[in-house]
C-alpha positions in Angstrom: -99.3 71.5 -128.0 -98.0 68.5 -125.8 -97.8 69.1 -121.7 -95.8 68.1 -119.6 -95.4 68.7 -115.2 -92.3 70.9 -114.8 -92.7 71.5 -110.9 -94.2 70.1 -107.9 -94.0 70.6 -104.2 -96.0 70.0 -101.4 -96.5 71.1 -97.5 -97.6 69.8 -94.3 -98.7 71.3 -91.5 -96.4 71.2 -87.7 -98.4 69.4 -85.5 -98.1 65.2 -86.3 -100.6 62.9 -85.0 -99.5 59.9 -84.2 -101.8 56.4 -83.7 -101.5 56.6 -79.7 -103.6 59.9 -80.3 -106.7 57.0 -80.7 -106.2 55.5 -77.6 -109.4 56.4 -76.4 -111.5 54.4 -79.4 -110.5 51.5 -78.5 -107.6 50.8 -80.8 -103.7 50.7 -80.5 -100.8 51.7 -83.0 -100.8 47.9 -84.6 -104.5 47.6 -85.6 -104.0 50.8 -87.2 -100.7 50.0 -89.2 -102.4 46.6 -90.0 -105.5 47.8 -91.5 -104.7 51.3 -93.4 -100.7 50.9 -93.4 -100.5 54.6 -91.8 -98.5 55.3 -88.7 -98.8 59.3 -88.4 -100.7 62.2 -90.0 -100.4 65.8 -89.8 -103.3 68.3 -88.8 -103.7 71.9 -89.1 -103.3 74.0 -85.8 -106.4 76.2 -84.7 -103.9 79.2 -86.0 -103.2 77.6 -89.4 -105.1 77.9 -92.2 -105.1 76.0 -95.5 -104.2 79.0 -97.8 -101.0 78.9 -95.7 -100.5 75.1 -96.9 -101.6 76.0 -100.4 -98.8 79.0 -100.5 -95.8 76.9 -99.1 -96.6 74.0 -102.1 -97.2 76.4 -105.0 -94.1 78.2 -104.4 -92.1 75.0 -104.1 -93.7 73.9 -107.1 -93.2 77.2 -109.1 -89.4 77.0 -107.5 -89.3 73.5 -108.8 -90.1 74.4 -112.5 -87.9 78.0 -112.7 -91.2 79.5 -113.2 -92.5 82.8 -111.7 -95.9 83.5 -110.3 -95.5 86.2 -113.1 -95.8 83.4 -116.0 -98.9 81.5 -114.2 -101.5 82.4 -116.5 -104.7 80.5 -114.4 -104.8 79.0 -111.0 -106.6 75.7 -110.4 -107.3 74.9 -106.9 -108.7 71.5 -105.6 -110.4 71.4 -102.3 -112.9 69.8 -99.9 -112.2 71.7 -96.9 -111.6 75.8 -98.2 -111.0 78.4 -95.0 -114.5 79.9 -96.1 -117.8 79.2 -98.1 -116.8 81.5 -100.1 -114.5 83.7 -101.5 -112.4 80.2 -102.3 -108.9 79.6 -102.1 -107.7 79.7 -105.1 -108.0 83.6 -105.8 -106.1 84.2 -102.3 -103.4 81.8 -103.5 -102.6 83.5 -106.2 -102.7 87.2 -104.7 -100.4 85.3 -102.0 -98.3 84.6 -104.6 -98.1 87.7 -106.7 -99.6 86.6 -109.9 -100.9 89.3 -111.7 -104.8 88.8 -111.5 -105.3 85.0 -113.3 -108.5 83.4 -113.7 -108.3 81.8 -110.3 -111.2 78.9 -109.2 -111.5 76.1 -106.5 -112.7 73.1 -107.5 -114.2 70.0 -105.8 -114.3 66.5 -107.1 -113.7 65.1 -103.5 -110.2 62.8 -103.6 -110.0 62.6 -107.3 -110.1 66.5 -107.4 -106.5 66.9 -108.2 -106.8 64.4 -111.6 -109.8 66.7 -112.3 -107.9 69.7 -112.2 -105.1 68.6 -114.1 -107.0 67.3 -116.9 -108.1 70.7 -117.0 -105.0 72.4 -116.8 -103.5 70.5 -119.6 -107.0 70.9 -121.6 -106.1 74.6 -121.2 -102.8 74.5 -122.9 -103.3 72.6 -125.9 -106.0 74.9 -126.3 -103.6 77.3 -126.5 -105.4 79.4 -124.1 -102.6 79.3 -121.8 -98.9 78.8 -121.5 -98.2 78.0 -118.0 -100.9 76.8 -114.8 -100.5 76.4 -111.3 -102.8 73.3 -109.7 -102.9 73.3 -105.7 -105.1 70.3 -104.3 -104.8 71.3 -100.7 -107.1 69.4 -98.1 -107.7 70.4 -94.1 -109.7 66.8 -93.5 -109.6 67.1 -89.6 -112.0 69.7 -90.2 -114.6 67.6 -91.1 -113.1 64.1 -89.2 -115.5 62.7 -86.7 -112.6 62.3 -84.2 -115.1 59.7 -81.9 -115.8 57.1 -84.8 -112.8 54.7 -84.7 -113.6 53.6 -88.4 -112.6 56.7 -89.9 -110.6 59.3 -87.2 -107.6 57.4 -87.7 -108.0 57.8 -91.6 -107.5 61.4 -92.2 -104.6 64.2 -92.2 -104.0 67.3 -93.5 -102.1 68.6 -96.8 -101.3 70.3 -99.8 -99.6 69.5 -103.1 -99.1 71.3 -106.2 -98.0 71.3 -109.5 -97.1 73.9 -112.9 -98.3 72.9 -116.0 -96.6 74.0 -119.0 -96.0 73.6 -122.5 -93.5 70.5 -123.1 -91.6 72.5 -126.0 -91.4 69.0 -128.1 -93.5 69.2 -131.0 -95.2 65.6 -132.1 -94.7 64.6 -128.2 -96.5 61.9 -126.4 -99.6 64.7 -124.7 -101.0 63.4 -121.9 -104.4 61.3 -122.0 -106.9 61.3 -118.7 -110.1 59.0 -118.4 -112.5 60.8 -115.9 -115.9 59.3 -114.7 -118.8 59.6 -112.2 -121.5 57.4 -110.7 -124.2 59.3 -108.3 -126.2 56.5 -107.1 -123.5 55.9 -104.7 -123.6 59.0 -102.2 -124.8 57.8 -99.2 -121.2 55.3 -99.4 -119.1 58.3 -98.6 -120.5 61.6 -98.0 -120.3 64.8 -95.2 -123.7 66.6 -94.8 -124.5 70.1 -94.0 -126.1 69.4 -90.7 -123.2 66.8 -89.4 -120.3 68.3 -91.2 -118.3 65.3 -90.8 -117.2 62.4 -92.7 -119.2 58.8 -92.9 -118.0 56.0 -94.7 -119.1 52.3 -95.8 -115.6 51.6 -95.4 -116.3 47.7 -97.4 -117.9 49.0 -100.3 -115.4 51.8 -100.9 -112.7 49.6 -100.3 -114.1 47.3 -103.3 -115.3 50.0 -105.4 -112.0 51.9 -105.2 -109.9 49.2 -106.2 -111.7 48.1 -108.9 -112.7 51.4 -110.4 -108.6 51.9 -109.9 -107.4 49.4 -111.8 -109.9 49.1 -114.4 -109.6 52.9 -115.2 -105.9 52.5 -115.5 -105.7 49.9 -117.6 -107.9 52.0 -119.6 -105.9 54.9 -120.0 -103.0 52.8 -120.5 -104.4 50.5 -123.2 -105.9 54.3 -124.7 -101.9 54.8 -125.5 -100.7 51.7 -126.0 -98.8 51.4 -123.2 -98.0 48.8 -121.2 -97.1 48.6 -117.0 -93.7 48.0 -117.7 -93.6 51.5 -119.9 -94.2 53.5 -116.8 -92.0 54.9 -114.6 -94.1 55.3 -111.9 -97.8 54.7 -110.5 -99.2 56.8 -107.6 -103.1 56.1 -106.5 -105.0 57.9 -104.2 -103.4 57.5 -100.7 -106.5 56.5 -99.0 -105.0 53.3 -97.7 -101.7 51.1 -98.1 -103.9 48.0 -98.4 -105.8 49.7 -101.6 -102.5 51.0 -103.0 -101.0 47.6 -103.3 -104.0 45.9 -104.2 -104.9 48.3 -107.6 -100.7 48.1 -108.4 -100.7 44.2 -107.7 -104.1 44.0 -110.5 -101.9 45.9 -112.7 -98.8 44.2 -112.7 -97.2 46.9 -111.4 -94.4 46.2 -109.0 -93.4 47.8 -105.5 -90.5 49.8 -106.5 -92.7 52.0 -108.8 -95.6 52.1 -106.6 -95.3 55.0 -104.9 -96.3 55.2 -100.9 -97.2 58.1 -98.5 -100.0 57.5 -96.7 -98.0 55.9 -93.9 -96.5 59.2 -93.0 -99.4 61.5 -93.8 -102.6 60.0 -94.3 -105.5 60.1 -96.4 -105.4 63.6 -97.5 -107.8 63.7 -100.2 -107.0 65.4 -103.4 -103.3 66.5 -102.0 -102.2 62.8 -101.5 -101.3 62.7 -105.4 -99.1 65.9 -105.7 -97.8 65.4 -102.2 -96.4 61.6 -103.3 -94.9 63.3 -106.5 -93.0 65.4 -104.3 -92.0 62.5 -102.2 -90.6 60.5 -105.4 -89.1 63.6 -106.6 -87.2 64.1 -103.6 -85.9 60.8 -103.5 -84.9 60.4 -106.9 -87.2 58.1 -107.9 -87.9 60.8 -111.5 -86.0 61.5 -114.8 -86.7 64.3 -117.0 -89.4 62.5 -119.6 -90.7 59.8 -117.4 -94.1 58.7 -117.7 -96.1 58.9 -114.9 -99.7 57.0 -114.4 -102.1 58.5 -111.6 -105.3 57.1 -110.3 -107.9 58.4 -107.6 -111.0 57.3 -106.5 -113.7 59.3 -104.4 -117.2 60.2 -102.8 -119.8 60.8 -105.3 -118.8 58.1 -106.3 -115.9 60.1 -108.7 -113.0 58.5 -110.4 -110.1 59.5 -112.9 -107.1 58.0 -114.3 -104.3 59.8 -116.2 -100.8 59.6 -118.0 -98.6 62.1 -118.4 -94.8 62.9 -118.9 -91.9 64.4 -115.7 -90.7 67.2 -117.1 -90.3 66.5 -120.3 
């Protein structure tokens, strides 16, 4: 059975924090822009939590598709940051939402969890073990920002995205195809510890590891269905950084007008920035039913995926 996204939605928190916020490191609004390309990010309130965000994107998402919580038959939710060690998120989201007692997990694969998820949502239905899934990558990365370390407090904001997962109902369709990957010898790159709890970054090597990994994985899961850059319809990367973005789209050919951008607005937001730039493209108009969409993230661990798959097909 071929797969296809029928929904997406996505939510931010209220309060938005803009680049005067940093002031006090040293920095002002046009170093900021200049070197990430991001102008304002939203962060969750002391009273917010992320199952909140979570809720507000999977029913837009659900909404989106004409599907009910009803038909979700497993919940996949991708996360750095849950509201508690554990019980995780994803078996709240899915009471929250009224779906009659699905499998329900959280997952962690740092930025590249949402491409991790959905490979395994779609792995789920042409198993034929289910009809209809629900992925959430929601992210809370204030949580765990160093707010005194002007390298990466400017980096971060807070998120969620989501997506149902169905069956595409064309039989002999184009499935989707994902490339996922790992290298562990890089941890002490881009890690937060138990003791610290916050984020540190070697923001050079990432920056070259991520565009590189990018591209090349891309170009593999495009050359893996004989497809070309001018056969998609859209590219969206991980929304670490504008400069990254257009440097991995510029390696593949791949011109502005189908690169899709979000990070100025938002922020890195982890595993939510891919869902939440969907919704962003959907909402513009920038999607037709059948469109192929390509999706790359990089992350700590080092972790990496790349993936193709149709728009509501």
């Amino acid at each position: 059975m071929t797969v296809t996204i029928s929904g997406v939605g996505a939510a931010l928190p209220g309060t938005v924090i803009g680049n005067d916020h940093f002031a006090h490191l040293d920095t002002s609004h046009e170093w900021i822009v200049k070197r990430t390309g991001i102008h304002t990010r939203h962060w969750l309130s002391p009273d917010e939590s992320l199952a909140d965000l979570a809720e507000r994107a999977s029913r837009q998402a659900l909404a989106d598709s004409g599907r009910s919580a009803h038909e979700v038959d497993h919940v996949l939710v991708s996360t750095v940051t849950p509201d508690r060690i554990t019980p995780g998120v994803a078996p709240e989201l899915a009471a929250r939402l009224g779906a009659p007692g699905p499998p329900a997990v959280d997952l962690n694969a740092a930025c590249a969890g949402f491409l991790y998820a959905l490979d395994h949502a779609c792995a789920l239905i042409e198993s034929g073990r289910a009809r209809c899934v629900l992925v959430c990558a929601a992210e809370a990365l204030s949580r765990i920002t160093d707010v005194t370390d002007r390298s990466t407090a400017v980096l971060f904001g807070d998120a969620a995205g989501a997506v149902v997962v169905t069956q595409d109902g064309l039989e002999g369709g184009e499935g989707p195809h994902f490339l996922l990957g790992s290298d562990g010898g890089h941890t002490e790159l881009l890690y937060a510890d138990r003791e610290e709890r916050v984020l540190r970054m070697s923001g050079r090597q990432v920056y070259e590891f991520a565009v590189a990994t990018m591209a090349e994985q891309t170009r593999k899961v495009l050359g893996a269905r004989g497809l070309r850059p001018a056969d998609i319809a859209l590219f969206i990367g991980h929304q670490a950084n504008a400069r990254i973005l257009r440097a991995v789209a510029a390696e593949l050919g791949v011109p502005d007008d189908r690169t899709e951008i979000s990070v100025d607005t938002v922020g890195n937001t982890s595993s939510a920035s891919i869902p939440f730039a969907l919704r962003q493209a959907r909402d513009a108009g920038r999607l037709r039913p059948g469109d192929r969409i390509v999706m790359a993230a990089f992350g700590a661990g080092f972790v990496w995926g790349a993936g193709v798959v149709r728009w509501k097909a």
